[in-house]
C-alpha positions in Angstrom: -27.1 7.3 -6.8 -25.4 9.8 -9.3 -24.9 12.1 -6.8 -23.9 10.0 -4.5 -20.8 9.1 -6.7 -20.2 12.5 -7.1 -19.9 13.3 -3.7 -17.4 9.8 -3.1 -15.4 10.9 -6.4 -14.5 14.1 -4.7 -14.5 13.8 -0.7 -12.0 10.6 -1.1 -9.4 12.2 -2.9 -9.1 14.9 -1.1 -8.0 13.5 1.7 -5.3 12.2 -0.3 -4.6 16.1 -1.4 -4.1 16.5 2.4 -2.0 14.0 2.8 0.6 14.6 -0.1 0.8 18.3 0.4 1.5 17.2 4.4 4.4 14.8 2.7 5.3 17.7 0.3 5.6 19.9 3.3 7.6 17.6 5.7 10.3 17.7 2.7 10.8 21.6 2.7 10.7 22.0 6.7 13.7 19.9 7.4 11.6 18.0 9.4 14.9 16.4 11.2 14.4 19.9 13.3 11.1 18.7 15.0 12.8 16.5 17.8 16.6 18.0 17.3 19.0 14.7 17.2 16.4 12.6 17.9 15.7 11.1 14.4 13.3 8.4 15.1 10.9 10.7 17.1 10.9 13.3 14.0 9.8 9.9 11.6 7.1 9.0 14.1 5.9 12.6 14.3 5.6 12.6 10.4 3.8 9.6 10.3 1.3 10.3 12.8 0.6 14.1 11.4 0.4 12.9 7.9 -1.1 9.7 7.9 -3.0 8.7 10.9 -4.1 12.3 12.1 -6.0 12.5 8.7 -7.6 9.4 9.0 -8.9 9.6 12.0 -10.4 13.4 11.1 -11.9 11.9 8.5 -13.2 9.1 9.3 -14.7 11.1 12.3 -16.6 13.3 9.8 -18.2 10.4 7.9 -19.9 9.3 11.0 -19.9 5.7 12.6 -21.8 3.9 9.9 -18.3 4.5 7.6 -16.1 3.7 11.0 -17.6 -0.2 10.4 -16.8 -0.9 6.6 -12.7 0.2 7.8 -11.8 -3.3 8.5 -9.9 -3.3 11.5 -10.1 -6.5 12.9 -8.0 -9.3 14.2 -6.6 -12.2 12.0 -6.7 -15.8 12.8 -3.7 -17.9 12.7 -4.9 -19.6 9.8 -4.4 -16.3 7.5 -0.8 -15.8 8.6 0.4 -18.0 6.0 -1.5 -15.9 3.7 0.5 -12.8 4.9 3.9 -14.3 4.3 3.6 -15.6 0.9 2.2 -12.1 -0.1 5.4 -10.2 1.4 7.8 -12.9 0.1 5.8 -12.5 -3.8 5.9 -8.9 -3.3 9.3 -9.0 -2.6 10.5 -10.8 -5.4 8.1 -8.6 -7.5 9.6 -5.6 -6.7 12.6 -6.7 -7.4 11.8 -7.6 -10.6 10.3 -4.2 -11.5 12.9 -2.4 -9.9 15.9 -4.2 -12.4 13.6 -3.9 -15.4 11.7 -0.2 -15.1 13.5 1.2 -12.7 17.2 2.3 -11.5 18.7 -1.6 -10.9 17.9 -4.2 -8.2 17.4 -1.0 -5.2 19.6 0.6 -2.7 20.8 -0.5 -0.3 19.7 2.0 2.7 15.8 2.5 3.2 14.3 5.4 3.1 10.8 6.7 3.8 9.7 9.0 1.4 13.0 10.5 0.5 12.8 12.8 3.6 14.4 10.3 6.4 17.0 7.5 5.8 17.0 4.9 8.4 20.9 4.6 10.3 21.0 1.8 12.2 24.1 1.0 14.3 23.4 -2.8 15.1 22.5 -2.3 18.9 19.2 -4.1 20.3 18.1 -0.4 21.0 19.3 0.8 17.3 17.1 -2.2 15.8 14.1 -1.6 17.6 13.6 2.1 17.2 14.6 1.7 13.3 11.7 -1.5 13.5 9.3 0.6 14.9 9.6 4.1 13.2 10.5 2.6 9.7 9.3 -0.7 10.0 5.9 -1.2 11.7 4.5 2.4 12.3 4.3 2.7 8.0 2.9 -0.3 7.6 0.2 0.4 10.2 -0.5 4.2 8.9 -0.2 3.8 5.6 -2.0 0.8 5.5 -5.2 2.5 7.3 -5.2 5.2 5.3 -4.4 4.0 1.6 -6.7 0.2 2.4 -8.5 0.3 5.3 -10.1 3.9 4.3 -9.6 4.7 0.8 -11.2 0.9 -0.2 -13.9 1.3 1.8 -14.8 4.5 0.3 -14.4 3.2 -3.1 -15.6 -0.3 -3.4 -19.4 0.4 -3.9 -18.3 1.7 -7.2 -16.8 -2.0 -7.3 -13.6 -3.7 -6.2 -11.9 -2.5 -9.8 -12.2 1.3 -8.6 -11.2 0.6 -5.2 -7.8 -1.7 -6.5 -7.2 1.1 -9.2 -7.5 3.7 -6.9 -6.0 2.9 -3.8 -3.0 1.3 -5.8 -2.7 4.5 -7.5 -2.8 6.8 -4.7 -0.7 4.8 -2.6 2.0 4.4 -5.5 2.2 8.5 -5.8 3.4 9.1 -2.4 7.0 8.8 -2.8 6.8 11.4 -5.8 9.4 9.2 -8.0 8.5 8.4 -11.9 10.6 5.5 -11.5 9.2 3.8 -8.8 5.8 4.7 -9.5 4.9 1.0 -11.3 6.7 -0.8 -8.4 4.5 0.8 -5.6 1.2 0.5 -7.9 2.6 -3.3 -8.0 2.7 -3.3 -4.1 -0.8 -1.7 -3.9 -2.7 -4.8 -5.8 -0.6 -7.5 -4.0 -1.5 -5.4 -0.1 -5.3 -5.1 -1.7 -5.5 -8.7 -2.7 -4.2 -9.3 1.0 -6.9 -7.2 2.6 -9.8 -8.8 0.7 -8.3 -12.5 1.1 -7.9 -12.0 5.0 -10.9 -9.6 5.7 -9.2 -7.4 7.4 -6.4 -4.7 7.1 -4.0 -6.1 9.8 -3.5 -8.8 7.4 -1.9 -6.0 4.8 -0.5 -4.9 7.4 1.7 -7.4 7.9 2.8 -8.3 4.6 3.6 -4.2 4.6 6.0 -4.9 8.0 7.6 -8.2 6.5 8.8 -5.5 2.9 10.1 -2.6 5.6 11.5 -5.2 7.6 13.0 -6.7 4.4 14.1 -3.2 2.6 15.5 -2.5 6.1 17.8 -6.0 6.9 17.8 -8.0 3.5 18.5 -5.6 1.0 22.1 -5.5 1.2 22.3 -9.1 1.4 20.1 -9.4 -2.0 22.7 -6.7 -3.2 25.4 -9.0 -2.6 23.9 -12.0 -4.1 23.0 -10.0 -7.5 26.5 -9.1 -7.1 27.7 -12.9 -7.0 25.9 -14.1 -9.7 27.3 -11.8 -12.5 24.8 -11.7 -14.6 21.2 -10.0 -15.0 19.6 -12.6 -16.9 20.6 -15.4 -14.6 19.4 -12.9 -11.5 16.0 -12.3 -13.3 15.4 -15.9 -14.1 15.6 -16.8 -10.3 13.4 -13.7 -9.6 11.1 -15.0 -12.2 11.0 -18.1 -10.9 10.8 -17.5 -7.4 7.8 -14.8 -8.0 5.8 -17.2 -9.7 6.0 -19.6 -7.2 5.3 -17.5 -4.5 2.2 -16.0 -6.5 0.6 -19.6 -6.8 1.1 -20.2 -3.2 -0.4 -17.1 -2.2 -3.3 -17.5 -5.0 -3.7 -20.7 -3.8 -4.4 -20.4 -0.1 -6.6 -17.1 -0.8 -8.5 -19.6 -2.6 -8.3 -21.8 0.4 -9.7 -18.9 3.0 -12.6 -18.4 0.2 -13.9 -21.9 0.2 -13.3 -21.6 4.6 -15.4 -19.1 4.3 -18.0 -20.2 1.9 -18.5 -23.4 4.7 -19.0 -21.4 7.3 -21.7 -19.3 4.7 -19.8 -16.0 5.6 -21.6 -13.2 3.2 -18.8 -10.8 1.3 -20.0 -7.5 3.2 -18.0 -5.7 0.0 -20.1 -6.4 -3.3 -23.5 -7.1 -4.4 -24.4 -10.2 -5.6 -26.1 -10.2 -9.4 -27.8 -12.9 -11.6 -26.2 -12.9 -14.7 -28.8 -10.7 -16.4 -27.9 -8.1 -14.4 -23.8 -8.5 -14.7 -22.8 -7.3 -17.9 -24.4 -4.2 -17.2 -22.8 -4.1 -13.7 -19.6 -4.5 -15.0 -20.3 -1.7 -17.6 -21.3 0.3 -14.6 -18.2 -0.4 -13.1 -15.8 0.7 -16.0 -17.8 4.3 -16.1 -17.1 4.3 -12.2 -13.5 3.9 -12.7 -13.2 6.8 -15.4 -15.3 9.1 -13.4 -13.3 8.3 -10.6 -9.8 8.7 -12.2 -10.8 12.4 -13.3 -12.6 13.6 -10.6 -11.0 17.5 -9.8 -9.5 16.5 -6.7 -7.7 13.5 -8.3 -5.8 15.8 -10.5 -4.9 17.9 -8.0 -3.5 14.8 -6.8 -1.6 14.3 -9.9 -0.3 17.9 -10.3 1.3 17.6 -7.0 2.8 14.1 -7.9 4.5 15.5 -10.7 5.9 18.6 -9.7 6.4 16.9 -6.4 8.6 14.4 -8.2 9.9 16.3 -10.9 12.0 18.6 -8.4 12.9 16.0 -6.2 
């Protein structure tokens, strides 16, 4: 078992290594170059090379056995409602984060990881290549790689690794000190998502419903921060709104848990213990998390992140 945490602690996060120098690399090769003036094709390159190419390798390696703990299943209808209140309380969290950690409320024009800026001219043709290369192809990449892959590899250390560390991971890639607690933020509420719905196409779509709003809404929250004139009044709303949204969303993962205790569906993620055998489970688990926080390869991860975002 020891071993076998050691091998986890350093296999995972090197695929994350690969990823950020890829990201790293996309930012000193002008990557606009790749498809000349066509700047949605260089965005889908990026994405696929960086993200899903990786993913795929990977998972290849681990065999078939790993393939089947990824996730990747439909949702029902009845989980959609799920999705929405988790992009609408992410949303408002962010926003919240962003005004009191961070540079202000956000800007206006959405970038993907401060290498492409998305320009759209308000055509049908504009609006659906910007949906589709900043919109939906992130949410679908980056949501295999940092919650379909990086979960299943840690959650037999325990769902408190697998949140800490996917969150983390996925909160580095934009290689900004600012913005790190706002994507960490993001990471639980796409993580609770996942669990909630069983499957990463429902974190997928709360990840679409945030590009689509950082992409269309943002000026319009802008405008209304704008209008109210003050901060406190902005935040209170925020507050409010967040909090409301939160105990919607908690409330109808609760919901999906008791549909799925009634229909005696098993959690294929954690063990089940008496309570003699908890406290030292959850002991167990806090070790995990330290071990796995630094493991060699993790602060590899970390050097890059800093110099990464230090010289940005």
């Amino acid at each position: 078992m020891v071993q076998d945490n050691f091998r986890r602690n350093m296999r995972a996060p090197l695929i994350v290594v690969a990823v950020y120098l890829l990201l790293v690399l996309s930012r000193i090769i002008e990557t606009n170059n790749w498809a000349g003036e066509n700047e949605y094709v260089s965005v889908i390159v990026l994405q696929l090379l960086v993200f899903l190419l990786p993913s795929v390798i990977y998972t290849k390696i681990r065999g078939g056995k790993f393939a089947l703990k990824l996730r990747v299943r439909p949702i029902g209808a009845q989980k959609i409602l799920l999705s929405v209140l988790g992009a609408l309380a992410l949303i408002c969290g962010s926003l919240l984060l962003n005004i009191l950690f961070a540079d202000g409320i956000g800007e206006s024009d959405f970038s993907l990881y401060n290498t492409f800026t998305a320009t759209p001219d308000g055509t049908a043709e504009s609006f659906l290549y910007v949906t589709l290369a900043y919109a939906a192809l992130p949410a679908i990449c980056e949501e295999f790689f940092f919650r379909s892959l990086l979960c299943a590899e840690y959650e037999k250390e325990g769902l408190g690794c697998a949140l800490i560390m996917s969150s983390l991971f996925f909160g580095m890639i934009h290689f900004n000190f600012g913005q790190l607690i706002i994507y960490f933020f993001a990471g639980i509420v796409l993580f609770l998502t996942m669990y909630a719905t069983r499957s990463v196409i429902g974190c997928m779509c709360v990840h679409f419903l945030y590009n689509m709003y950082g992409l269309f809404g943002q000026g319009f929250i802008n405008e209304v921060y704008r209008t109210t004139g003050s901060t406190e009044l902005f935040l209170l709303i925020l507050a409010t709104l967040f909090l409301l949204f939160a105990a919607l969303f908690c409330g109808e993962a609760s919901r999906l848990y008791r549909l799925y205790s009634r229909k005696n569906k098993l959690s294929d993620y954690i063990e089940t213990f008496d309570d003699a055998k908890k406290k030292k489970r959850l002991k167990k688990e806090k070790m995990s998390i330290g071990e796995a926080l630094l493991a060699p390869p993790c602060l590899v991860c970390y050097l890059i992140f800093v110099i990464a975002a230090f010289f940005a």
